[in-house]
Structures are given as C-alpha cells and as structure tokens.
N, C-alpha and C positions, 0 to 999 in steps of 0.2 A: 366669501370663504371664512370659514369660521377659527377663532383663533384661540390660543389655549386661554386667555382673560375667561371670553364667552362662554369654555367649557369650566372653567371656574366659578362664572356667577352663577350660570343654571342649576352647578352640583352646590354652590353653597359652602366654598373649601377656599383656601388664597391658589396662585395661581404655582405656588411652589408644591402644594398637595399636588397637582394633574401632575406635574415632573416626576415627581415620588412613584408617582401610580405608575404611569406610562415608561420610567426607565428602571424599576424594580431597585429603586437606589436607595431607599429609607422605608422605614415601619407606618405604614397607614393600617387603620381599624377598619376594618370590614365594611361598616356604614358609606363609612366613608370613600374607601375604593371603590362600592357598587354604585355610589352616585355620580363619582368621576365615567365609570366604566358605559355608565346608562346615559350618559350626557352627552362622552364621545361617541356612541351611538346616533342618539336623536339627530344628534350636529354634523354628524359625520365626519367627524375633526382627522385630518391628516396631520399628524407632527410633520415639522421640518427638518427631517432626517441629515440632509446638508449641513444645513446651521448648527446642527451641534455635534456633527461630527467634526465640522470647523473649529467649534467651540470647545470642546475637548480631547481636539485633537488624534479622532478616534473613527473610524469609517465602518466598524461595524462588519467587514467582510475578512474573509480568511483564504487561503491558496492552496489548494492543493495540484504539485507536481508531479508528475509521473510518467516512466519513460515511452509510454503505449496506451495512449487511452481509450485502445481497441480490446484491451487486459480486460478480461472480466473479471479478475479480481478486484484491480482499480475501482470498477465499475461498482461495485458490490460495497468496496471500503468503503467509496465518495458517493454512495447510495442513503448511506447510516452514516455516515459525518455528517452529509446537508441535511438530513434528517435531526439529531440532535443538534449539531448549531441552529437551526432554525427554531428549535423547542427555545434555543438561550437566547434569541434575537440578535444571531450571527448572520450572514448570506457565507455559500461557499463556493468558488471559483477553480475550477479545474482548465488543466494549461501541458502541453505535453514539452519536456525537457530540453534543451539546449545548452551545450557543454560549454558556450562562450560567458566570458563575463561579462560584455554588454547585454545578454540575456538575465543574467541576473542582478545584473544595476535597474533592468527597467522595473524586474519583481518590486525591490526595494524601492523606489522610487513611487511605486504606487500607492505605498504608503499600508498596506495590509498590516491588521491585525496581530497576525500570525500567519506561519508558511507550513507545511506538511511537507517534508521530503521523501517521497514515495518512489526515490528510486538510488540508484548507486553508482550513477556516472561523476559524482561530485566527488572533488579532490576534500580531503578535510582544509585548508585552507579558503575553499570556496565554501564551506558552510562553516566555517569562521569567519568568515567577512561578514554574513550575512548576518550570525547572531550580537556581530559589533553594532550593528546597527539598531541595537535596541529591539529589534521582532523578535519575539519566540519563535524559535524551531523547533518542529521537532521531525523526527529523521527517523523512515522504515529502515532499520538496520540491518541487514542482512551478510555483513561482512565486518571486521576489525577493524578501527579506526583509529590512528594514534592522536594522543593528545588534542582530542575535540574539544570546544570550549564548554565550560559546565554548563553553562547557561542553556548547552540542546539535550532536549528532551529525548531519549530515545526508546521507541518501539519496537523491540527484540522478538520477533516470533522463531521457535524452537528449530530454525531449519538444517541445523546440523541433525539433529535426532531424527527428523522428518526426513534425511536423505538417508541417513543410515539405517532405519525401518525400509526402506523401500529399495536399497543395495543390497541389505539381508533376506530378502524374500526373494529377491529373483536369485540368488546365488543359493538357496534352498530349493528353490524349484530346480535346482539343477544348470543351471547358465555359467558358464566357462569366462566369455567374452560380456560385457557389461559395458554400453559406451555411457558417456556424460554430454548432455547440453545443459549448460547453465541458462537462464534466461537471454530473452531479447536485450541486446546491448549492453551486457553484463560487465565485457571488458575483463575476463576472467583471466588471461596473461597476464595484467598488470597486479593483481594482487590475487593469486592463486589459491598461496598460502595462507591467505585470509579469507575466506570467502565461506560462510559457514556450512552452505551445502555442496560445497567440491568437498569440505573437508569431512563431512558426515561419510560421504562417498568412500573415499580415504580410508577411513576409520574401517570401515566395514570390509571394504577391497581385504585389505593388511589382516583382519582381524580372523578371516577365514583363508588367509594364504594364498591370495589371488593378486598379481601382479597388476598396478596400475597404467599402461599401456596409452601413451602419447599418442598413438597413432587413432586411439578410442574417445580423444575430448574433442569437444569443439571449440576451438577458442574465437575463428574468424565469424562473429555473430554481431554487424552491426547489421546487416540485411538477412531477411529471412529466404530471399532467393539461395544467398551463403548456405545459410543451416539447411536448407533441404537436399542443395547439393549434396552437402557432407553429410546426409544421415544417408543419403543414396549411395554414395561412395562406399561408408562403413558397413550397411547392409547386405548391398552388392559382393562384399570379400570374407566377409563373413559366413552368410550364407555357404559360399563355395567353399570355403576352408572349414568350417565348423558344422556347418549347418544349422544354425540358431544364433539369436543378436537378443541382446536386450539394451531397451534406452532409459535411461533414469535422466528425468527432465526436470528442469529449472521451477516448472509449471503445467495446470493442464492445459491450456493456451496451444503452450508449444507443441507437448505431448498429444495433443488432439491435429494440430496443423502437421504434423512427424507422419501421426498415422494414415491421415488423409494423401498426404503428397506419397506415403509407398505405395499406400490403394491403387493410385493414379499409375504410377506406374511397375505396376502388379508384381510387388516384390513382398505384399504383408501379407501374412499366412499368420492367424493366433496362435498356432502350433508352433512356429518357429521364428516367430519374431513377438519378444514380449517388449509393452512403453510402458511405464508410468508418471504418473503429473506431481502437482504439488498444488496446494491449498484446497482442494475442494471446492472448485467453484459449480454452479449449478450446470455444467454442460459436462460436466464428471460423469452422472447419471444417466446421460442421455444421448452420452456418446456408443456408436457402436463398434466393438464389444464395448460395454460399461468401461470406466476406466479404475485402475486403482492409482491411488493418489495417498495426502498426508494433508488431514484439514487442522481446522484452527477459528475460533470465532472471530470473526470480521465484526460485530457487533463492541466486540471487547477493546478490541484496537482501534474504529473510530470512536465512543467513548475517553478514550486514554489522550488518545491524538486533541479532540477538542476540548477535554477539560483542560488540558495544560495550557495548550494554544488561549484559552479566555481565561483560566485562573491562575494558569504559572503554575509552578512545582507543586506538589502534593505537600501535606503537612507532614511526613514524614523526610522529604527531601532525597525521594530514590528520582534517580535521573532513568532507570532504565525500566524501562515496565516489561516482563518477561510473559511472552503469549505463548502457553502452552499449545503442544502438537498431536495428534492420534491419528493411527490407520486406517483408512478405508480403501475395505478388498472389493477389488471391481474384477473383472476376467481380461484385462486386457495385458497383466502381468503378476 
C-alpha cells in the first residue's frame, strides 16, 4: 500500500506538499499540485482519514437532525447539504429526533463536526448544552427562542409571512372557517405564541376580522393517526354547519397526507374543502388537485447551514440568516 513518503518521491515535493495538496490547507503552485495530484493517481494512494482525524482531532462528518425523515423537505435540504459538504470534504449524516438527553449526549459524544437542528421539539436549554460543547449549531428556526446561546447559528425561513399568504387567500376566496395544523410533532400548545406560523395565521385571521377558534387548531400532533382524526372530526362539522373547511398546514407533507386520508373517507370535495402546504417541495406539483403552498430555496439554507457548520460565523457576524418566502397557487386552495 502506498504511503504519502512514496506519493512524495514520485511527484518530486517533501512529504508536507501531499498534506498541502490533499487537505487544501496551504498554497501550492499549480506544477506542483498536478504532480502530487497525478502521483496519487498512478499510486492509488488512500490517505488515512482516521489518523488525522485523531490527529486533529476533527472527523470530518456533520449531523443533521430532523423530526420525520419521511419529510421531503428534510429530504431535499439534506439532498443539497450532502451535496455541498461533500464539494468541502465533509460526509453528512442524518438521524431522526428524540426529545431525551441521553439521545443527545450520544450526538455529542460522537464527536461531529457540526450539528443542523432541523426540527423544534428542543427545549433552548437542550441546544445550549449542546453549543457548550464546543460543536457548532445551527438550528431550522421556526419558532422564538429566548435567550439562545450566540455561538447557534440560526436559519429563519419566512414562515410567518408564508402562513399569512396562504390564510389570506383562502379567506379571499371566501372561507368563513379556516382550521390550522402545524407540523408533525410541532408541540404547538407549548409555545403557541411563539411559533411563527400559527402566528402568521393569527395575523391574518385578526387582520380581516375572523375569529381564531380553538376548536379549529390542532394541537394533539405527536402521531399522524391523531391529526387525521382531527382533520376528520373538523371537516366532518364543518361541512354540516358551514358547508366548506379550509386547512392551512404546517407543510405539504401533511397538507398532501390531510388530503388523501378525507379522499379515503370521501368527505374531500375541491369545491368545498380547500388545504394548503408549506415549502414547495416537489409532490406540490404532482399532487392531485396541484396543491398551493409557500416555497423558499432549499439550496440557500443548505449553503448557509454548511458554511457555518465548517467556517463558523460569517464575516459580518449575523447569527440569523433570513430565507426569504413566495406563493405558489396550486388549485387545491
């Protein structure tokens, strides 16, 4: 097996140039990288990726968390994070959530890189623990957090505006009744008032003189047998009292699984039952009716997520990266 000396002698360099070359750590001249580059070819030289991660105490992989990794959003973020980590000479590791702290001692413990928190079941104390430990964080924000530690990086996509676009439209189209699901395991009782797409909701409920109506959210959402009960319950009385429902969803995920389980049990009529999702992921288009939704580039937020995650803070030192929102009209609301 051939070892970095041997890819030294053949390129004609000391054996600290192949370092250079192979870990993008210092300036080599062109000549020179091609003959390291053309050497670790012929030689077929494997570095010992172990050893120096021992050695610098550095493994080279990164985590991302998330609460469903049946989300195809997740899927789509953690499609374009492994994608550009991989451009930086990161690996990237996806792992679905658990609310206990020995689940996140083991994260730590593994010694990553960096962590992506891609979901909202974490206490801010439980990702304070975790930015003590010297990892960079950085955290899909999607709700208010007090007193986070600076050291977490946060990723803000516009979802109060994104819910308020998509409250306002169906309350143009004429819809009385408006229910809310927030995402799969959102835990949206415990911080309500913080959560930035209840409160887009909110916003727009109020804004056009439309009473927000408890008996219209879903709060009990740690199983999705739950939530389809309760969209069936709300449709179910609706319908007969109103005659028309509309659902403003956390996602299109949910908002597509809503619409399929009243299909099933033949209470969806697009005349009198309007959904819409959130992010635009690619089963938006392909759902039928289309759906309407609120996207946002996915490309932009894993960028952001892994430049921090490997370089740390920006040179300007914003902690929040704001990912703007837009509408897309589908026919399903």
């Amino acid at each position: 097996m051939a070892t970095r000396k041997d890819v030294a002698d053949l390129a004609g360099v000391s054996p600290a140039v192949v370092s250079y070359v192979l870990n993008k750590s210092n300036y080599v001249s062109e000549e020179k990288r091609a003959a390291v580059l053309k050497a670790v070819e012929k030689l077929n030289y494997q570095p010992n990726y172990m050893g120096r991660s021992l050695k610098n105490k550095k493994t080279n992989n990164l985590g991302l968390i998330c609460d469903d990794i049946r989300s195809e959003l997740f899927a789509e973020i953690a499609f374009y994070s492994e994608r550009y980590a991989y451009e930086n000479g990161y690996s990237l590791f996806l792992c679905t959530s658990h609310q206990d702290d020995k689940f996140l001692n083991g994260i730590v413990d593994h010694r990553l890189d960096g962590i992506f928190l891609a979901t909202s079941i974490y206490s801010t104390e439980q990702i304070n623990q975790i930015a003590k430990s010297n990892i960079p964080v950085a955290l899909y924000k999607a709700h208010h957090y007090d007193n986070l530690d600076p050291r977490v990086k946060c990723i803000e996509v516009d979802y109060r505006k994104a819910a308020y676009m998509l409250t306002e439209r169906l309350i143009l189209k004429g819809h009385e009744r408006i229910a809310f699901f927030p995402p799969y395991r959102s835990k949206l009782s415990y911080w309500e008032s913080a959560d930035f797409r209840f409160k887009g909701y909110q916003d727009a409920m109020r804004h056009y003189g439309r009473p927000v109506e408890e008996t219209l959210i879903c709060y009990d959402n740690e199983y999705y047998e739950d939530i389809m009960k309760k969209a069936e319950e709300i449709c179910r009385r609706s319908l007969k009292e109103e005659g028309r429902i509309a659902f403003v969803t956390g996602n299109d995920y949910l908002a597509i699984r809503i619409m399929t389980y009243l299909k099933e049990v033949k209470l969806y009529n697009p005349e009198t039952v309007s959904i819409t999702g959130m992010d635009n992921t690619s089963s938006a288009g392909i759902a039928s009716p289309s759906l309407t939704t609120a996207g946002f580039s996915k490309v932009d937020v894993a960028k952001a997520v892994v430049d921090y995650l490997i370089h740390g803070a920006d040179a300007e030192g914003i902690k929040t990266k704001k990912i703007p929102v837009f509408l897309v009209e589908g026919n399903s609301g």
